[in-house]
C-alpha positions as CSV (number, residue, x, y, z in Angstrom):
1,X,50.8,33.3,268.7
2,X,50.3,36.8,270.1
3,X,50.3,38.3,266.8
4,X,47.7,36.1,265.7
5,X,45.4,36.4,268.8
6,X,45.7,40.2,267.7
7,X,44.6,40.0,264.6
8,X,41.8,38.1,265.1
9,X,41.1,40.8,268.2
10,X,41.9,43.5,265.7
11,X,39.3,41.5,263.2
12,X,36.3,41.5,265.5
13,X,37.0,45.1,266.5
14,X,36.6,45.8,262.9
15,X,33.2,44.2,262.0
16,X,31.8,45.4,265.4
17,X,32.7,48.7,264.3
18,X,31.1,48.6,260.9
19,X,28.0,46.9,262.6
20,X,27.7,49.8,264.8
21,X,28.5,52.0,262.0
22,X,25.7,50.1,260.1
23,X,23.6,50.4,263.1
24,X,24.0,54.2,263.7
25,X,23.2,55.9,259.7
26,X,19.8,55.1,257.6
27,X,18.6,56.9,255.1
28,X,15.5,58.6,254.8
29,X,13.9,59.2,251.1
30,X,12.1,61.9,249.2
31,X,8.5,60.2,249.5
32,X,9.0,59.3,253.4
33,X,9.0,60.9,257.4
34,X,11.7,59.0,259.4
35,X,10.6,57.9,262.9
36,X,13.2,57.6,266.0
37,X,11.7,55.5,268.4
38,X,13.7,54.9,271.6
39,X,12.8,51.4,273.4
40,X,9.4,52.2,271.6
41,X,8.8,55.8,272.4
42,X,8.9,58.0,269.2
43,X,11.9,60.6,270.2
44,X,12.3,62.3,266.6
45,X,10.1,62.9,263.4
46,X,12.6,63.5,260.3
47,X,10.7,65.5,257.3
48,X,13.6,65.9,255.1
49,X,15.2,63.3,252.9
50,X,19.5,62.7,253.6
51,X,21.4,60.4,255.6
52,X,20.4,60.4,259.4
53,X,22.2,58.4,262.4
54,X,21.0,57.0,265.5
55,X,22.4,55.1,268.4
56,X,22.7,51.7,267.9
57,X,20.9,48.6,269.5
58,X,19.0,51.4,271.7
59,X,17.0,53.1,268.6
60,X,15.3,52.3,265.8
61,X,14.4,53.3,262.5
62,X,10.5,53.7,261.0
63,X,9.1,55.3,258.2
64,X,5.1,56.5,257.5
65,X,5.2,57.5,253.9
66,X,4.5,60.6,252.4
67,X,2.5,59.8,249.3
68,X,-1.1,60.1,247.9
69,X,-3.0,56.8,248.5
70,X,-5.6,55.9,247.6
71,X,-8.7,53.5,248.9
72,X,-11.4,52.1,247.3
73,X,-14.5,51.7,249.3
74,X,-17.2,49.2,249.1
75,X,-20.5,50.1,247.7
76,X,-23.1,50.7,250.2
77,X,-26.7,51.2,250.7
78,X,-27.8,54.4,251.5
79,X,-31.1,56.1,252.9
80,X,-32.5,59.7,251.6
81,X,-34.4,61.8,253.1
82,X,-37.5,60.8,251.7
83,X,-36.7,57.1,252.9
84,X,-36.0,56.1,249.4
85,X,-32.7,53.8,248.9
86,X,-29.5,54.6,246.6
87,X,-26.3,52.5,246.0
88,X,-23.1,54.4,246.9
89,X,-19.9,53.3,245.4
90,X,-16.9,55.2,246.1
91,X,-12.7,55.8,246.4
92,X,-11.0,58.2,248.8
93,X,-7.4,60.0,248.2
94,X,-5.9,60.5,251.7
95,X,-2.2,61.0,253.5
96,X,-0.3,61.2,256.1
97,X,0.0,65.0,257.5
98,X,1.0,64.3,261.0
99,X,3.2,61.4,261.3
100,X,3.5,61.1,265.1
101,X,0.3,61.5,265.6
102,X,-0.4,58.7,263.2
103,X,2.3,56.4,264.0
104,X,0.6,56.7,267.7
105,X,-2.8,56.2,267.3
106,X,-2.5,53.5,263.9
107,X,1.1,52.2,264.5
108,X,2.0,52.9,261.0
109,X,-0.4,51.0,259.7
110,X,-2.1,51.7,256.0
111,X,-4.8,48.8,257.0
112,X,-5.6,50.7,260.3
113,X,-5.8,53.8,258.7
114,X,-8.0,52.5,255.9
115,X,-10.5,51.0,258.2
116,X,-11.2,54.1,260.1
117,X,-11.3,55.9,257.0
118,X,-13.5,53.5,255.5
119,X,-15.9,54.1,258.8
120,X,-15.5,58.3,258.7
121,X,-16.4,58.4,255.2
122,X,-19.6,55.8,255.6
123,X,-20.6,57.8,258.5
124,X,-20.0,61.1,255.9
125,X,-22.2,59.6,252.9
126,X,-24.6,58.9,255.4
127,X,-25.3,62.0,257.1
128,X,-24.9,63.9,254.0
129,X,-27.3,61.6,252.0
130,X,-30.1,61.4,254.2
131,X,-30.0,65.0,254.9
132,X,-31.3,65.3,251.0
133,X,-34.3,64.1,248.9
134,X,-33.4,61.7,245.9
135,X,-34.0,64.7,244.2
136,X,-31.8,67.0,245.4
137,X,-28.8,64.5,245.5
138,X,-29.1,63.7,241.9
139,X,-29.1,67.3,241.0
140,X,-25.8,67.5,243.7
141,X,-24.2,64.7,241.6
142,X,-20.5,65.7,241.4
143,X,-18.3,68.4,243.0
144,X,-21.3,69.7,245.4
145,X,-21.8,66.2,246.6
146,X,-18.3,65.8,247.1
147,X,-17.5,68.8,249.1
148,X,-20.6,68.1,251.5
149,X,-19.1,65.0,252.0
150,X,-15.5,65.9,252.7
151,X,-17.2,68.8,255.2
152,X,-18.3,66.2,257.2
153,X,-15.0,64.4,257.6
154,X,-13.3,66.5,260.2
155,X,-13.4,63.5,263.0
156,X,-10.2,61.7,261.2
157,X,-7.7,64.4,261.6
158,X,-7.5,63.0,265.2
159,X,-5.0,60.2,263.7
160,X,-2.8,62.6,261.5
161,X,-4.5,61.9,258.6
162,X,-6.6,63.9,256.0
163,X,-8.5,63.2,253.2
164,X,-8.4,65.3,249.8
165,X,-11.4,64.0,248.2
166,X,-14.0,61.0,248.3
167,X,-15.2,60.8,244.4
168,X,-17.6,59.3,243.9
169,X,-17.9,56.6,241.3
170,X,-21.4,55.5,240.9
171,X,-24.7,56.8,243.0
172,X,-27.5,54.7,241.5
173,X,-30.9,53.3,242.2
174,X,-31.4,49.8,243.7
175,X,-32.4,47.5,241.1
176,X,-36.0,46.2,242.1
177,X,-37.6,50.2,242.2
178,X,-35.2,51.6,239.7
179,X,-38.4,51.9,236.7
180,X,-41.1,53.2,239.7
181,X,-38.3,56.4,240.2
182,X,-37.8,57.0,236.9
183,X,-41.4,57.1,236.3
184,X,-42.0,59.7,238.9
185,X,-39.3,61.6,237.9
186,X,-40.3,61.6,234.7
187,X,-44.3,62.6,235.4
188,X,-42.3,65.4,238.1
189,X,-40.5,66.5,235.1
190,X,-43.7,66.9,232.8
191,X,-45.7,68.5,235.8
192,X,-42.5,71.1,236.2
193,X,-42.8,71.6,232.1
194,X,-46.8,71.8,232.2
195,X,-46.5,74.4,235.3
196,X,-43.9,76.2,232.8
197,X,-45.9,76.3,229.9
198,X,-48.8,77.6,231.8
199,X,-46.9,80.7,233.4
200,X,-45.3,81.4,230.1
201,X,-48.8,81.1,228.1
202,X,-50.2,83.5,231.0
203,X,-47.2,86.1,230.6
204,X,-48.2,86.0,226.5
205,X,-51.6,86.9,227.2
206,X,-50.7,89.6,229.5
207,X,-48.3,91.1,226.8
208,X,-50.9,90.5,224.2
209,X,-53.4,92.5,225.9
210,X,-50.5,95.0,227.1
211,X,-50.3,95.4,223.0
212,X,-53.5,95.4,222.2
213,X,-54.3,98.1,224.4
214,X,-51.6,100.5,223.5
215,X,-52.4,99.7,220.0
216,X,-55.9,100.7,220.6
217,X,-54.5,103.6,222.3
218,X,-52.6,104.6,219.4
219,X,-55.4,103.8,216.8
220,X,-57.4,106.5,218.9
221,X,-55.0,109.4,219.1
222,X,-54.5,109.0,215.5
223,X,-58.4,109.4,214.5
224,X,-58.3,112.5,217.2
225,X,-55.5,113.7,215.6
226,X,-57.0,113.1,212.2
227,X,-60.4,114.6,213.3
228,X,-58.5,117.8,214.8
229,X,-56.8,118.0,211.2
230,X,-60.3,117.7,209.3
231,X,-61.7,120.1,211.2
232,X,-59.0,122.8,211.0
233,X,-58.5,121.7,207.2
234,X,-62.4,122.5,206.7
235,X,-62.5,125.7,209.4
236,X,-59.6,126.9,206.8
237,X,-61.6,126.2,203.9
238,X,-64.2,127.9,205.1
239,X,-62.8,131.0,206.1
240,X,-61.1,130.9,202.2
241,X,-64.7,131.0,200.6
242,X,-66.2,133.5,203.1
243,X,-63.2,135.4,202.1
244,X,-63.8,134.9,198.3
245,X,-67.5,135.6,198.4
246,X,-67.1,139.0,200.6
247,X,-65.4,140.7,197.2
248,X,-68.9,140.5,195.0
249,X,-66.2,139.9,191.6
250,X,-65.4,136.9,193.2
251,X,-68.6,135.9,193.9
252,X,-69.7,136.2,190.5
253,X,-66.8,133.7,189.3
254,X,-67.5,131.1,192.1
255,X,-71.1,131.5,191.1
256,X,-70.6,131.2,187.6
257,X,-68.0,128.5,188.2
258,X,-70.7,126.3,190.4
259,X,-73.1,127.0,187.9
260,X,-71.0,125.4,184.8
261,X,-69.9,122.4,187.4
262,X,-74.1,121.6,187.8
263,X,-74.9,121.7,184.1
264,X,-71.5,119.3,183.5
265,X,-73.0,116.8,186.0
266,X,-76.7,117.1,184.8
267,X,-75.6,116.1,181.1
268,X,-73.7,113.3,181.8
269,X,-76.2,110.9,180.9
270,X,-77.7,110.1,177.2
271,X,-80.0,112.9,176.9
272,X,-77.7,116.1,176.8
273,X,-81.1,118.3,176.5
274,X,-81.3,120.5,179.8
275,X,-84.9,122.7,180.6
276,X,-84.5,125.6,182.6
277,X,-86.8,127.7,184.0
278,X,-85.9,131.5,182.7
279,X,-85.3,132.4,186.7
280,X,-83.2,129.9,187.6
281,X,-79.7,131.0,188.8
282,X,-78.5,128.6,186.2
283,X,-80.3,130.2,183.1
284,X,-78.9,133.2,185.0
285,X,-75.3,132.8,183.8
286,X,-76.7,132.5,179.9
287,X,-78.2,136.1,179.8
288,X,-75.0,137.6,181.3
């Protein structure tokens, strides 16, 4: 009877032991921070993954995970600057960077988180958005837009959170003035090109009368230059038959030669008959 009553002592010694056992280890994995909490009161924050042990029935285990999540916000109406109304439709990435600060503040909860993130980030858009003209934001569309938003997100580090990026997926016009904005964009646009064509048409005529006048400039040193060139070409030719008629044999031969050239040009007609009076320098040359 004794033996058996100390078996079955020995028994229950042995299953309270690996309940405690049990009780004391947990495991913490790769994509998780462990949370201590003693009667409720967060007393260690374990970063690394392994096999941890606590005190039984007086801690207890959490976890706040350590993943990339991510949450898809409603769309929302939105005013610009210039009081003119866009649709907003969005996600956010976000995590967990300070896990007892979050575990304070949210309890660990993804749904807590999410609504305060889903308030920051409308708050964000907001500010950002009617800070800007329509057309200003659609010219911001993408990364630009993005980091303005982010920028403006600083508030919900305060429950160990951050956010990597709010993307967003559509930014459109409301439906009922969607053709009036494309319409003044569109005569905005053509104003813009009109404004460019004019300035560009201005800078052509200023280069063509730029050319013009250098060409004109150019045309005008050439005839000096071609006058200065006549002149000397004729002031040379001049001093060669001064030259020549200063020897009196010379003379005589340009004479004669001049003489010879006139009756050539007088017989060049039908009638080759040429009167001359007897003193003519001409009839000259004949009794020579």
């Amino acid at each position: 009877m004794k033996k058996s009553l100390a078996k079955v002592i020995g028994v229950i010694i042995a299953i309270a032991a690996v309940i405690t056992i049990v009780n004391s280890l947990f495991v913490i994995k790769e994509n998780q921070y462990g949370l201590v909490r003693e009667f409720g009161k967060i007393e260690r924050v374990i970063s690394e993954p392994g096999l941890y042990f606590k005190i039984p029935f007086v801690q207890e285990k959490d976890t706040v995970t350590k993943e990339l999540m991510l949450y898809d916000i409603a769309k929302s109406d939105v005013i610009t600057k210039d009081k003119k109304s866009m649709i907003v439709d969005s996600f956010v990435l976000w995590k967990v960077t300070e896990p007892r600060v979050f575990a304070q503040t949210l309890n660990t909860s993804s749904s807590g988180a999410e609504a305060r993130i889903n308030v920051a980030v409308y708050n964000a858009i907001k500010n950002v958005i009617s800070s800007m003209t329509q057309t200003d934001i659609i010219a911001a569309r993408g990364q630009e837009l993005t980091d303005l938003i982010v920028a403006n997100l600083d508030a919900i580090s305060q429950y160990g959170i951050a956010i990597t990026t709010v993307e967003i997926k559509l930014l459109d016009l409301p439906e009922d003035n969607k053709g009036a904005v494309f319409e003044r964009m569109i005569s905005e646009r053509e104003n813009i090109a009109a404004t460019y064509t004019a300035e560009g048409n201005s800078e052509a005529q200023v280069i063509r009368n730029s050319t013009d006048k250098e060409t004109a400039l150019l045309i005008s040193e050439a005839q000096k230059e071609a006058e200065i060139l006549r002149a000397e070409g004729e002031a040379e030719y001049m001093e060669i038959m001064a030259s020549a008629y200063n020897d009196e044999s010379r003379a005589d031969f340009y004479s004669y030669i001049r003489s010879l050239d006139a009756i050539k040009n007088a017989v060049k007609g039908g009638d080759k008959t040429i009167i001359l009076d007897k003193d003519s320098p001409i009839a000259q040359i004949f009794y020579k």
